[in-house]
Backbone bond lengths (Angstrom), bond angles and torsions (degrees), N, CA, C in turn:
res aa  C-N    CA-C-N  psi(-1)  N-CA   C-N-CA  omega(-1)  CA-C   N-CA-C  phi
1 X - - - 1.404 - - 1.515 108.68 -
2 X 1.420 100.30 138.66 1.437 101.55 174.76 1.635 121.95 -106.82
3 X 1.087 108.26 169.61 1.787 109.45 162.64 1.547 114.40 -146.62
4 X 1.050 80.42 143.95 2.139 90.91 179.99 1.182 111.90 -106.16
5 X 1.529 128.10 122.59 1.495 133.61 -153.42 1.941 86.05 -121.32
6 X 1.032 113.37 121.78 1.617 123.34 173.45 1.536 102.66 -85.12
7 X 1.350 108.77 72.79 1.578 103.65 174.67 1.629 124.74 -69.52
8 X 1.319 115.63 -16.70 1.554 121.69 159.30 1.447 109.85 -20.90
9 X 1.664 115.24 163.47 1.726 98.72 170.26 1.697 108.58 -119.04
10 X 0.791 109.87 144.25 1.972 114.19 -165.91 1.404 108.55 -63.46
11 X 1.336 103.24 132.38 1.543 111.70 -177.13 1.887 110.77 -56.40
12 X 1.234 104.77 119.16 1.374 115.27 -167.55 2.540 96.68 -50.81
13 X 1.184 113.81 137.68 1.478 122.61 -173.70 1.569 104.29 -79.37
14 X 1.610 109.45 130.92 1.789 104.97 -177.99 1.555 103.23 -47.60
15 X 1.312 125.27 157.82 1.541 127.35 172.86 1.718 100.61 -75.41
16 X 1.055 104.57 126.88 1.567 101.90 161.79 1.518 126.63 -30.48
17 X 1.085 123.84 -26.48 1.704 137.45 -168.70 0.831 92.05 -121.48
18 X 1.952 127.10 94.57 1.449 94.22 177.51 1.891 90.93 -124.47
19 X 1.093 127.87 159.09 2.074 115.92 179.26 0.813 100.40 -39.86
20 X 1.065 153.23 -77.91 1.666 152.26 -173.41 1.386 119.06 -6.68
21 X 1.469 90.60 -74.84 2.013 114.79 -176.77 1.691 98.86 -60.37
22 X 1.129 110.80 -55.90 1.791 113.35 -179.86 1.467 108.47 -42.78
23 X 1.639 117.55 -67.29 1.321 122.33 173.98 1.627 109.02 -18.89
24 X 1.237 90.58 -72.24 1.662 105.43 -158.32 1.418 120.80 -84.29
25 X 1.394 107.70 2.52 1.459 123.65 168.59 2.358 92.95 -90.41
26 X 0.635 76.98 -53.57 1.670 83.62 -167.87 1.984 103.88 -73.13
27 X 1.228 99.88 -5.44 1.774 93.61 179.29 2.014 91.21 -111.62
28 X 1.071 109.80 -1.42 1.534 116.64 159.96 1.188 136.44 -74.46
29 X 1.494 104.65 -39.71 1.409 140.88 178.76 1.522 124.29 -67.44
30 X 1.919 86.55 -48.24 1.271 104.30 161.25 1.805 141.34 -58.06
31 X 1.476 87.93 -64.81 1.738 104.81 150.94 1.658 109.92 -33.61
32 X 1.250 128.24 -47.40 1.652 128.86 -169.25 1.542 105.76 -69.70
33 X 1.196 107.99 -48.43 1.246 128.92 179.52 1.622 114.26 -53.86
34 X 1.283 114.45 -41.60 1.343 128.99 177.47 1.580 107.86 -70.14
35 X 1.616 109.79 -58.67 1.401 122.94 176.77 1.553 104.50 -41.56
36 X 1.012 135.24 -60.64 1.502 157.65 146.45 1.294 126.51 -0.49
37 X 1.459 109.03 -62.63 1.276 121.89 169.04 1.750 120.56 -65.80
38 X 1.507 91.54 -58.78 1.678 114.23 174.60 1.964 93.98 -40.45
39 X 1.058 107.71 -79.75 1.614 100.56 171.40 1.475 123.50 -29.53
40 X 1.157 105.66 -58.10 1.695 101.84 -178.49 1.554 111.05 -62.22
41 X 1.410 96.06 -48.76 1.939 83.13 170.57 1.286 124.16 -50.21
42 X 1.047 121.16 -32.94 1.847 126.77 -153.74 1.297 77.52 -98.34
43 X 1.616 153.19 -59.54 1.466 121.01 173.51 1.377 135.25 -25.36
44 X 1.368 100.61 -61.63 1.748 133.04 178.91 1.290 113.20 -41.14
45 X 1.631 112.75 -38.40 1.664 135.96 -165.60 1.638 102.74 -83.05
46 X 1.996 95.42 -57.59 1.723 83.60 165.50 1.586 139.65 -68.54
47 X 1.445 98.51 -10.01 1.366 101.99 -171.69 1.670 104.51 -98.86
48 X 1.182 118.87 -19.27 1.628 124.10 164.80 1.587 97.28 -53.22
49 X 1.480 113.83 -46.11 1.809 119.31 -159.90 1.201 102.63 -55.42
50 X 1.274 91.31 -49.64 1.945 105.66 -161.92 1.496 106.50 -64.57
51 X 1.724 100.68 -55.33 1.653 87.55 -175.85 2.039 125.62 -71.46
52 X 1.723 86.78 -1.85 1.737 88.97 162.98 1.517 126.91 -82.40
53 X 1.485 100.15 -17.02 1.588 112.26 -178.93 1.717 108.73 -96.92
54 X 1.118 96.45 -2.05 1.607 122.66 177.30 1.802 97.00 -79.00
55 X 1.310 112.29 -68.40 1.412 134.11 -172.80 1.261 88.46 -67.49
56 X 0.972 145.52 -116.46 2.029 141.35 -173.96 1.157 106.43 -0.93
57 X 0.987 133.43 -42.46 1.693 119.43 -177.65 1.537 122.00 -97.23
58 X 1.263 91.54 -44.64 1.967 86.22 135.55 1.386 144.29 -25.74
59 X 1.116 93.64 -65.90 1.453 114.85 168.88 1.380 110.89 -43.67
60 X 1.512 109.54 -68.92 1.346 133.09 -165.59 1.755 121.81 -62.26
61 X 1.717 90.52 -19.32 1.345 93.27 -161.67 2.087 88.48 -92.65
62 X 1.803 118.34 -26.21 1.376 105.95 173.58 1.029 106.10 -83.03
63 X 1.013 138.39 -13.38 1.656 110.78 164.26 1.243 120.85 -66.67
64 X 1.645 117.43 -59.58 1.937 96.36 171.47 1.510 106.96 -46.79
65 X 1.628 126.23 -21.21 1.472 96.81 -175.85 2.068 112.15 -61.60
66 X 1.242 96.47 -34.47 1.599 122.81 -167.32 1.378 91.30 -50.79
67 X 1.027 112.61 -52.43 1.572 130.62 -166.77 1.300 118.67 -61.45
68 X 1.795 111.91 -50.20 1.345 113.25 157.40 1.300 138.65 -67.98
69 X 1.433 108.95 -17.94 1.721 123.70 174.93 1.646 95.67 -81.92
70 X 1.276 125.10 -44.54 1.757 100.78 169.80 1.030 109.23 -75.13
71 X 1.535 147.02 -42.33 1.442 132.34 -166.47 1.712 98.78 -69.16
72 X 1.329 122.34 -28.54 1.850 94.58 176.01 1.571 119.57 -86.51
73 X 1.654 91.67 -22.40 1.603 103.80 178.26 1.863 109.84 105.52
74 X 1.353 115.45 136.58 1.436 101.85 -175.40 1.741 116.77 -74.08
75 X 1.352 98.00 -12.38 1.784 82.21 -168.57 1.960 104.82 -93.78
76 X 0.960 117.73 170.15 1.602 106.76 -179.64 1.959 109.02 -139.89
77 X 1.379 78.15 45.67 1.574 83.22 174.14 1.218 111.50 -94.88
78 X 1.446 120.56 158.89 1.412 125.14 -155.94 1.320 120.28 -87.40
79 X 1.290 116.20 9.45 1.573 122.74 167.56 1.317 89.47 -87.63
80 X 1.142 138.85 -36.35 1.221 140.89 -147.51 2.054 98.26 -82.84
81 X 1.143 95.05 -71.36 1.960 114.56 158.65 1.906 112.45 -18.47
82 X 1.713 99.29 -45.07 1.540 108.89 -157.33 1.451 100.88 -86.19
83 X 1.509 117.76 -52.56 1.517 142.08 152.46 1.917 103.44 -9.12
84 X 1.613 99.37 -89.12 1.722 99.66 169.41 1.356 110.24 -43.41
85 X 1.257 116.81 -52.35 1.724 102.91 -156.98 1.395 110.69 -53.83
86 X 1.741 115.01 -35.83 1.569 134.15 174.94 1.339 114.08 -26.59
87 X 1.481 95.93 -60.47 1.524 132.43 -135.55 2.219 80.55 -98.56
88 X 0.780 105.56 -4.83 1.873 85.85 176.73 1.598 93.48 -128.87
89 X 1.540 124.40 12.42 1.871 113.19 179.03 1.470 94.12 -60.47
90 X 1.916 120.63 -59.96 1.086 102.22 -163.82 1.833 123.76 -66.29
91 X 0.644 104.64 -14.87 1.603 107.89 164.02 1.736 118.62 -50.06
92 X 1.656 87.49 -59.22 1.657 79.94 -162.69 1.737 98.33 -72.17
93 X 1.547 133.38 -21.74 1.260 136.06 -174.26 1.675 95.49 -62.05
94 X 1.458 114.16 -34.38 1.717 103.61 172.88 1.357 129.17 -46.05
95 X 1.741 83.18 -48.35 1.530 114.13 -153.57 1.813 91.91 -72.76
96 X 1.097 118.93 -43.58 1.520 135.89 -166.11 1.897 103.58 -53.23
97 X 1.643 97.95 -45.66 1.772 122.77 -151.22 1.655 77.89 -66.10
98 X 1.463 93.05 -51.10 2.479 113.04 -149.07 2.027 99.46 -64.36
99 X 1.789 97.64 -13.50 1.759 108.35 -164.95 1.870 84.95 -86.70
100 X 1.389 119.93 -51.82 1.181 116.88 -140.11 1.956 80.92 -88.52
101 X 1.008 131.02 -45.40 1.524 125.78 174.24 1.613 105.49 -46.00
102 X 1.235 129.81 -57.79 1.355 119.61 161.85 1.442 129.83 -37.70
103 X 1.058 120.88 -57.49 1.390 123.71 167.11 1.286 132.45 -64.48
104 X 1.342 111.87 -26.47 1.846 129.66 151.24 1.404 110.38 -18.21
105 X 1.620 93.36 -74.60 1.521 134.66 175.14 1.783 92.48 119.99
106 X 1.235 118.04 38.15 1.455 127.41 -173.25 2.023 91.75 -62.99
107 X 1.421 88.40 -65.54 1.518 111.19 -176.70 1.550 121.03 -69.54
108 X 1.019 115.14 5.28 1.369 127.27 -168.95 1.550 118.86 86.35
109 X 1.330 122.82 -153.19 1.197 121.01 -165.07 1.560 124.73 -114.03
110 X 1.418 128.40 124.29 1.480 131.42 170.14 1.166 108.16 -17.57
111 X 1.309 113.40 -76.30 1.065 126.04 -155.47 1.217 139.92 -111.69
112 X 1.803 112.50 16.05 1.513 133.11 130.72 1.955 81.51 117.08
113 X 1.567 110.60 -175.61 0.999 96.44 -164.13 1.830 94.34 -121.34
114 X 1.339 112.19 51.42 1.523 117.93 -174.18 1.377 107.68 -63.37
115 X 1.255 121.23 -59.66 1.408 133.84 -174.68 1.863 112.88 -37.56
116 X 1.168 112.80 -37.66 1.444 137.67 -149.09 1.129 80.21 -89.58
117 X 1.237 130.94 -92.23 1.687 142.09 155.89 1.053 119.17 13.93
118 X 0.992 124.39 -92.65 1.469 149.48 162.68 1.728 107.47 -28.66
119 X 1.379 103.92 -38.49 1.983 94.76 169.20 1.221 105.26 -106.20
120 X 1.120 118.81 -7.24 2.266 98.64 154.58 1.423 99.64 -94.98
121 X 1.098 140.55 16.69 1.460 110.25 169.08 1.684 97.33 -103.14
122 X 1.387 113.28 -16.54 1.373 113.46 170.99 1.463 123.84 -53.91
123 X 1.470 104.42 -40.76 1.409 133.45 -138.23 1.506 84.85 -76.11
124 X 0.924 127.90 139.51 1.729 126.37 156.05 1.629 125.12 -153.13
125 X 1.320 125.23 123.34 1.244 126.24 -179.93 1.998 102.07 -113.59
126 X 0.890 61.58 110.26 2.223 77.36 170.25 1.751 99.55 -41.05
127 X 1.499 112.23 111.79 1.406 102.17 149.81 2.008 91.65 123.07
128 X 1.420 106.47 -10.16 1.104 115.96 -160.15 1.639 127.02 -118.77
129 X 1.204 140.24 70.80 1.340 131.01 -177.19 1.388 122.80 -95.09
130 X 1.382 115.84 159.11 1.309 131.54 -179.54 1.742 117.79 -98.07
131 X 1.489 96.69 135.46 1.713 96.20 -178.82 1.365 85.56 -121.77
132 X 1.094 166.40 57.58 1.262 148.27 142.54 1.867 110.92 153.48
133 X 1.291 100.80 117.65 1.534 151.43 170.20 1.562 110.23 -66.69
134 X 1.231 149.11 106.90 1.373 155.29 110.35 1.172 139.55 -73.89
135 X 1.785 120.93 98.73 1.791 86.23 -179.48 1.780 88.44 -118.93
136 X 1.364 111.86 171.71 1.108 106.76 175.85 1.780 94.82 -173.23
137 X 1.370 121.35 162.41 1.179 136.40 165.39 1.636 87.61 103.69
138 X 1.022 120.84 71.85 1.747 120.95 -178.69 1.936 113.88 39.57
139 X 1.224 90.57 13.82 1.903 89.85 172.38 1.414 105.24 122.17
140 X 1.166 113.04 -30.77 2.180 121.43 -179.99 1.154 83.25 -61.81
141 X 1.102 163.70 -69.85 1.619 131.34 -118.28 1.808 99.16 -115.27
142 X 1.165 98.74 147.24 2.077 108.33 -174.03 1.320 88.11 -137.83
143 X 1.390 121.31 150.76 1.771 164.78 -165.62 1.468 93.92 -173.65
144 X 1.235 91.03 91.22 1.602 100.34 148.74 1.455 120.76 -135.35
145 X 1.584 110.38 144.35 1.411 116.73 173.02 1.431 112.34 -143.75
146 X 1.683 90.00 158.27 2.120 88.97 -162.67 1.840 77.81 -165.15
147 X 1.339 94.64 -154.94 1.770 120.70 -151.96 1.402 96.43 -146.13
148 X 1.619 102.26 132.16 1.608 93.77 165.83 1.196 96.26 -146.00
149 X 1.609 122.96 171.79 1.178 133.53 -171.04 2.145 110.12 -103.20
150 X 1.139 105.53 12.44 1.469 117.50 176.36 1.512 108.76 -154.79
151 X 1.433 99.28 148.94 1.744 88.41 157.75 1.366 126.50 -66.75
152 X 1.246 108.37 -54.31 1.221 143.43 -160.87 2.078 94.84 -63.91
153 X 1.016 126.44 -25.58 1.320 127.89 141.52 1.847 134.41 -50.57
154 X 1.226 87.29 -45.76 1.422 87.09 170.47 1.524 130.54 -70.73
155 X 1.429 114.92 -45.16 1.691 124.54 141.54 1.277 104.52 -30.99
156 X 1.129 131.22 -67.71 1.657 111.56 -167.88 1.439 124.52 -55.60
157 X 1.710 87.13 -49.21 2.128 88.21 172.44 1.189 120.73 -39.47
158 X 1.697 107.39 -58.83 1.445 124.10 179.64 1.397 131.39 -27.09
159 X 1.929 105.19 -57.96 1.320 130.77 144.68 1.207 117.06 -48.38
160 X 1.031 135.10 -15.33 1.874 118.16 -157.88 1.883 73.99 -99.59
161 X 1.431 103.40 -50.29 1.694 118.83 -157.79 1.542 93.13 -58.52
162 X 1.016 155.67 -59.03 1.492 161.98 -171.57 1.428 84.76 -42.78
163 X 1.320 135.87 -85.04 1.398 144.56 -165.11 1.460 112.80 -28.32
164 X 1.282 99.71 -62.18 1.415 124.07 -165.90 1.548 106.21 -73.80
165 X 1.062 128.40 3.83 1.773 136.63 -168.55 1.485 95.34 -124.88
166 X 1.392 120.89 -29.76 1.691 103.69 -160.04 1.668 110.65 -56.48
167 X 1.228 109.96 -15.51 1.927 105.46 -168.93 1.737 86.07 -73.73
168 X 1.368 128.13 -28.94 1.586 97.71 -158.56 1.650 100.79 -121.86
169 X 1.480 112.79 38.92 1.665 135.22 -168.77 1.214 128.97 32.05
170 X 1.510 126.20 35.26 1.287 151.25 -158.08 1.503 97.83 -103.28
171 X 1.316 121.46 131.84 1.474 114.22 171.68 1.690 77.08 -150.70
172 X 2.099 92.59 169.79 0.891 116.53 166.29 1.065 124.01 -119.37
173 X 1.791 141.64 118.71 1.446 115.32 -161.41 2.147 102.19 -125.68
174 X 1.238 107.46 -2.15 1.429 103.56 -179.26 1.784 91.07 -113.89
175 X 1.640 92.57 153.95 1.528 103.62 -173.57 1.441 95.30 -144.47
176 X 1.471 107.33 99.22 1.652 102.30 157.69 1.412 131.71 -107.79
177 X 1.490 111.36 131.46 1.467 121.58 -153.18 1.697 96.66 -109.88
178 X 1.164 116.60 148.46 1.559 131.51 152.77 1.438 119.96 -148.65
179 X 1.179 104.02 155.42 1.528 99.26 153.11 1.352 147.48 -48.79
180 X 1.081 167.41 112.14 1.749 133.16 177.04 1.307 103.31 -72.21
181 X 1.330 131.24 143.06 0.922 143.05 165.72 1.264 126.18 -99.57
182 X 1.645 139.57 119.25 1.407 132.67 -173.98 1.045 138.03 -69.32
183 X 1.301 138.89 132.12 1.546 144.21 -158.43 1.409 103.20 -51.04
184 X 1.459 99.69 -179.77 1.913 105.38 -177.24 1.452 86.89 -67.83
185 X 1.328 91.74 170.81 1.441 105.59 161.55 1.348 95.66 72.69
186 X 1.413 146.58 -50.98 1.222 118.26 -147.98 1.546 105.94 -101.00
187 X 1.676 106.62 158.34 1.062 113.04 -173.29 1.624 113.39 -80.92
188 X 1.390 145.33 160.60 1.287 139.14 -150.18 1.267 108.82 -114.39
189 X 1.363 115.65 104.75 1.571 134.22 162.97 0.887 135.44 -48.09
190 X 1.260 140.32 168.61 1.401 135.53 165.66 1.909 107.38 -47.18
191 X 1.264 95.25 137.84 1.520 106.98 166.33 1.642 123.05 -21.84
192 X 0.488 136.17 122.11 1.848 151.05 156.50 1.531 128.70 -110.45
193 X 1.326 114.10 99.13 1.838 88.75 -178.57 1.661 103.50 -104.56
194 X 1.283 109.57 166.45 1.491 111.75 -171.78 1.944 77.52 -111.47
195 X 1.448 123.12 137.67 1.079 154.67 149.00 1.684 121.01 -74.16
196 X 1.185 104.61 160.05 1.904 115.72 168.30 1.287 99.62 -176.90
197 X 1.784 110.81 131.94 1.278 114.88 -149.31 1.922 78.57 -144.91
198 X 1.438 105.12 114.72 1.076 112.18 -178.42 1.921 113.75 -139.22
């Protein structure tokens, strides 16, 4: 039996600490350190922002207070109470006149003229279209005009339209009829009359 003895001598092992590893352990450290800071600033920056947009609205919000303590006045004695109330009658007597003109239907209508709408677009007589829609006087009053291909069509709408209006007291009682007549130049088509139903 044999044995093999490695009498060579063993390559001495790098030291754990060697300049190298230090360098680059400490230019690591550094970099973190930097990363670190850069962060803390850019916090600091947003949180300066915030607490300035903090302060601005602050600000902003005592002055309308300032604003409302002079517009009511600091003292709250009841001459003082009776004084304002004076001083806003004619207002609300505006506001009262501009309420009861609304509801008239002086000014037109609250509540728009959907309803109305909605039953002439229902409404349909074969032969018969509409070019133009008016309502006004809070919904009672109709101007309408369109095109039909008969007279005797337009009477019917008229009638159908009377029916169909009585819930919101709208009638139509004048009917003006014509022909349309065709531009220069053009050669002449079948009949067309232009209507107005008022």
């Amino acid at each position: 039996m044999s044995q093999q003895i490695n009498l060579l001598p063993r390559a001495a092992k790098p030291p754990a600490l060697s300049a190298r590893r230090l360098l680059a352990s400490l230019s690591l450290l550094l970099l973190c350190l930097v990363a670190i800071a850069l962060w803390q600033h850019r916090q600091a920056d947003q949180a300066r922002l915030e607490a300035l947009k903090t302060e601005q609205h602050l600000q902003a919000q005592q002055a309308l207070l300032s604003a409302l303590k002079i517009k009511l006045g600091k003292s709250e004695a009841p001459t003082d109470i009776s004084a304002k109330i004076a001083a806003l009658e004619p207002q609300t007597r505006v506001s009262k006149a501009l309420l009861s003109r609304l509801k008239n239907g002086e000014l037109g209508s609250l509540d728009g003229y959907v309803p109305q709408l909605t039953v002439l677009a229902k409404l349909t007589q074969p032969g018969v279209w509409l070019t133009a829609i008016v309502i006004s006087n809070a919904g009672r009053s109709l101007h309408i005009e369109g095109r039909a291909l008969q007279k005797e069509q337009v009477l019917h709408y008229a009638r159908g339209l009377n029916s169909a209006m009585l819930p919101f007291q709208a009638q139509v009682s004048d009917v003006e009829l014509a022909p349309l007549l065709p531009a220069q130049g053009e050669k002449p088509a079948a009949a067309i009359f232009s209507f107005k139903l008022h």
